[in-house]
C-alpha positions as CSV (number, residue, x, y, z in Angstrom):
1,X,34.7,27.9,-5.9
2,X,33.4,30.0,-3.4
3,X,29.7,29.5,-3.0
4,X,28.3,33.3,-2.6
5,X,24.9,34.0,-1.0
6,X,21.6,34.3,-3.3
7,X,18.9,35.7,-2.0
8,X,15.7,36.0,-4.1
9,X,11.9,36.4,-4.4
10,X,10.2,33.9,-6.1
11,X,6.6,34.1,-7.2
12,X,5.0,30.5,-8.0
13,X,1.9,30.2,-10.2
14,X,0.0,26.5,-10.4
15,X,-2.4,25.8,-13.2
16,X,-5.5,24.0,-12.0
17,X,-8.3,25.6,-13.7
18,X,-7.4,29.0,-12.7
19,X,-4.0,30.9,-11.6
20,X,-3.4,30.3,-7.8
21,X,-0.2,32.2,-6.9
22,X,1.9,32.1,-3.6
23,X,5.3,34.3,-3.2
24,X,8.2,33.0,-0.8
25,X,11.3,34.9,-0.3
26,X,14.6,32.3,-0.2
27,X,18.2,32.3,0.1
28,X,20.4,30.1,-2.1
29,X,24.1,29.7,-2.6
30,X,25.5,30.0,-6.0
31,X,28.7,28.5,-7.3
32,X,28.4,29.5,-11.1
33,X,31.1,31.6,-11.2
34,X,32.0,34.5,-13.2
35,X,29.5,36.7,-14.2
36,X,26.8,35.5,-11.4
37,X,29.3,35.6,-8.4
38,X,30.6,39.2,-9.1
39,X,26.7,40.1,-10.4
40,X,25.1,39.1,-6.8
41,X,28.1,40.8,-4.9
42,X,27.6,44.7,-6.7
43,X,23.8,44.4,-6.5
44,X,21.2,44.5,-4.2
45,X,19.5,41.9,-5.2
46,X,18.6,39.0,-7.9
47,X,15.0,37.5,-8.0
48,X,14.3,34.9,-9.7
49,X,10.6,35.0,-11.3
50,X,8.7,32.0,-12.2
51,X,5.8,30.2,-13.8
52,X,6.1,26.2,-13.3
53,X,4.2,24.4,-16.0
54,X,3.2,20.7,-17.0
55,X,6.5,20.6,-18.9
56,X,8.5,23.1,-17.8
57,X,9.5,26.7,-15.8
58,X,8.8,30.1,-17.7
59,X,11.3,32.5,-15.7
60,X,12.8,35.5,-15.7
61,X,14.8,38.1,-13.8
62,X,14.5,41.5,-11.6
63,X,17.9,43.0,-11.1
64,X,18.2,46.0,-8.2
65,X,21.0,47.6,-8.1
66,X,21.1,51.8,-6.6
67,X,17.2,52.0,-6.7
68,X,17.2,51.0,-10.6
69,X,15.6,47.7,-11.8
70,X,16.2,45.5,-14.7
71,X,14.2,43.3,-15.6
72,X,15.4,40.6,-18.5
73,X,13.1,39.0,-21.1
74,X,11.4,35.6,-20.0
75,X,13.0,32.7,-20.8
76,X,11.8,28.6,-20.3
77,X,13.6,25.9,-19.2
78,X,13.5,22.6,-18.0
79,X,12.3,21.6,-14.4
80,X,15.4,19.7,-14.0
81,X,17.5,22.9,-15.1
82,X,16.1,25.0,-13.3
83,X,15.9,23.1,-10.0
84,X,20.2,22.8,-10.2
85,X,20.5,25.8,-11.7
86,X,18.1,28.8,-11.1
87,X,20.0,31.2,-11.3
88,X,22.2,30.0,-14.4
89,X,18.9,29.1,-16.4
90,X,17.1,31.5,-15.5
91,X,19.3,34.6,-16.6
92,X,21.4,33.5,-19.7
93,X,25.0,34.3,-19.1
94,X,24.8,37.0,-21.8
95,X,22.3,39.2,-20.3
96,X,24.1,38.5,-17.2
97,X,27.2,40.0,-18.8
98,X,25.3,43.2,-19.4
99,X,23.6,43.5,-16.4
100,X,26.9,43.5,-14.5
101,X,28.5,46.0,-17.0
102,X,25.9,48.5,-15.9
103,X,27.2,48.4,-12.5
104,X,30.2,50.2,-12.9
């Protein structure tokens, strides 16, 4: 399968007493098919928002398409998930079905 170009803003958040946040901006490939290909070709971009904790990542999505956002509900998954998959666990293939729908 074609691998198709993700690029994304991720914000990380450590715990050590109090909230110390850093923001990186990174491009990944994605090969999970239908609907993320087609979802990162007819937008203008996907981030990929995230807390990592002891036992796992809270995430979620921001979804820009013509000025509009979308922003789904947060979601947590595994570190080991997450770190094959971002994209995938991060933005359950249902809402990802929806948010693609609304770009035609």
């Amino acid at each position: 399968m074609n691998k198709i170009l993700l690029s994304y803003v991720a914000m990380f958040f450590a715990f050590v007493g109090s909230i110390v946040s850093a923001s990186a901006q990174e491009q990944l490939f994605s090969n999970a098919g239908y609907p993320y290909d087609l979802l990162l070709i007819r937008t203008d971009s996907v981030e990929i928002i995230f807390i990592e904790k002891e036992n796992g990542i809270q995430c979620r999505t921001k979804i820009t398409n013509d000025e509009k956002q979308q922003l789904t509900s947060t979601v947590f998954v595994s570190k080991t998930k997450f770190n094959e998959e971002p994209l995938v666990s991060c933005l359950p293939r249902g809402h990802a079905k929806k948010a693609l729908k609304r770009t035609f």
